[in-house]
C-alpha positions in Angstrom: 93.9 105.8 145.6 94.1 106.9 141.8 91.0 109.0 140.9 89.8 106.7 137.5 88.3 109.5 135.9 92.2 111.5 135.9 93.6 108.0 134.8 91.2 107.7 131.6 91.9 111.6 130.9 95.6 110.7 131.4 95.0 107.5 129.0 93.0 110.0 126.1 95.4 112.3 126.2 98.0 109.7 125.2 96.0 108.4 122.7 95.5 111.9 121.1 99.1 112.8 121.1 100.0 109.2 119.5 97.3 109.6 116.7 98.5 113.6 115.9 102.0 111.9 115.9 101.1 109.3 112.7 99.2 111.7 111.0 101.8 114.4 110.9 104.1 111.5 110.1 104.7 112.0 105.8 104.6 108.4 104.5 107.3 106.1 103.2 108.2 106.9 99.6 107.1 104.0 97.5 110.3 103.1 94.8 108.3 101.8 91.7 111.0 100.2 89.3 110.0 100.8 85.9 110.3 98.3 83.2 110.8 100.7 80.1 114.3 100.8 79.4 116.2 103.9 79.3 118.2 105.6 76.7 121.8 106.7 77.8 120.8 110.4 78.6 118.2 109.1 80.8 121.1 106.7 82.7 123.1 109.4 83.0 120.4 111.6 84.5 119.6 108.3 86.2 123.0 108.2 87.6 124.0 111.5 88.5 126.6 111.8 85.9 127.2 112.3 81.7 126.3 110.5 78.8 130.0 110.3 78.5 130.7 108.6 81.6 127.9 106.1 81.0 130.0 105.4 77.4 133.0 105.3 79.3 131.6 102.8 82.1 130.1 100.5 79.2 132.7 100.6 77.3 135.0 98.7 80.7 132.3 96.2 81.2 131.5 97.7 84.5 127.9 98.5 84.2 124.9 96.6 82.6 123.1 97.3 79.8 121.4 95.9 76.6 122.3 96.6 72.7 119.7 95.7 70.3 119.5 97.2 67.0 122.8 99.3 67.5 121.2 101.2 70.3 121.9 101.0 74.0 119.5 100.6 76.8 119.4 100.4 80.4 116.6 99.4 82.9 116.4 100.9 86.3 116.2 97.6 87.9 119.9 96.5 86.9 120.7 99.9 87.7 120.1 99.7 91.1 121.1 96.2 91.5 124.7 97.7 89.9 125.0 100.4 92.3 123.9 98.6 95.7 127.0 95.6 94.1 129.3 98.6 94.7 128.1 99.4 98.5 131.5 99.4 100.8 131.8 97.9 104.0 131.8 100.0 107.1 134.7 99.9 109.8 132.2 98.1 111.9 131.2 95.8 109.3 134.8 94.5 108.6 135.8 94.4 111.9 133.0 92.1 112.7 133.5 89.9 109.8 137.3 89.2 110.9 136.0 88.2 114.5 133.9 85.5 112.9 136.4 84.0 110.4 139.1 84.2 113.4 136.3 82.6 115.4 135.8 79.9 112.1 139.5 79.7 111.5 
C-alpha cells in the first residue's frame, strides 16, 4: 500500500520543480511593428545591408516602399511581409507538395 503522505511529498515536489521551471523560463519577445516610416539608412540597418543595396533593390522593383515629396520611405510592416515572400521551401516541403499534386493529378 502507497504511504499518502510520500505520495503528496512526491506530488509538491513536482509542483515545485514545474513552477522553478516557468519562472526561469525568459519570456517570448514581443515583435511591436512600428508605423513610423523609415528613411533608407534605417532600411538598410533594418535589413542587414547598405543604403546602396536598398537603392539598388528599389530601383528593380523588388522591394516596397513609398516616395512622397522626392523622398523615400519604408515601413517595417511591408518589410517583413517582403522578406517572409522570399522564404524557400525546404526539401521536405517540396517533396510533400509533389505527393499531393501527384495524388490531385
Amino acid at each position: 500500500m502507497i504511504n499518502p503522505f510520500e505520495e503528496i511529498a512526491t506530488r509538491l515536489d513536482r509542483i515545485e520543480n514545474l513552477l522553478r521551471s516557468q519562472v526561469t523560463r525568459k519570456p517570448e519577445p514581443v515583435i511591436v511593428e512600428s508605423e513610423k516610416p523609415m528613411n533608407i539608412k534605417q532600411a538598410a540597418a533594418f535589413l542587414s545591408t547598405t543604403p546602396g543595396a536598398v537603392y539598388q533593390l528599389k530601383h528593380y522593383g523588388k522591394i516596397p516602399y513609398s516616395k512622397q515629396g522626392g523622398r523615400l520611405y519604408f515601413f517595417e510592416k511591408e518589410l517583413r511581409a517582403w522578406i517572409h515572400g522570399g522564404r524557400g521551401q525546404t526539401v521536405g516541403e517540396i517533396q510533400a507538395e509533389s505527393i499531393r499534386s501527384l495524388a490531385i493529378g
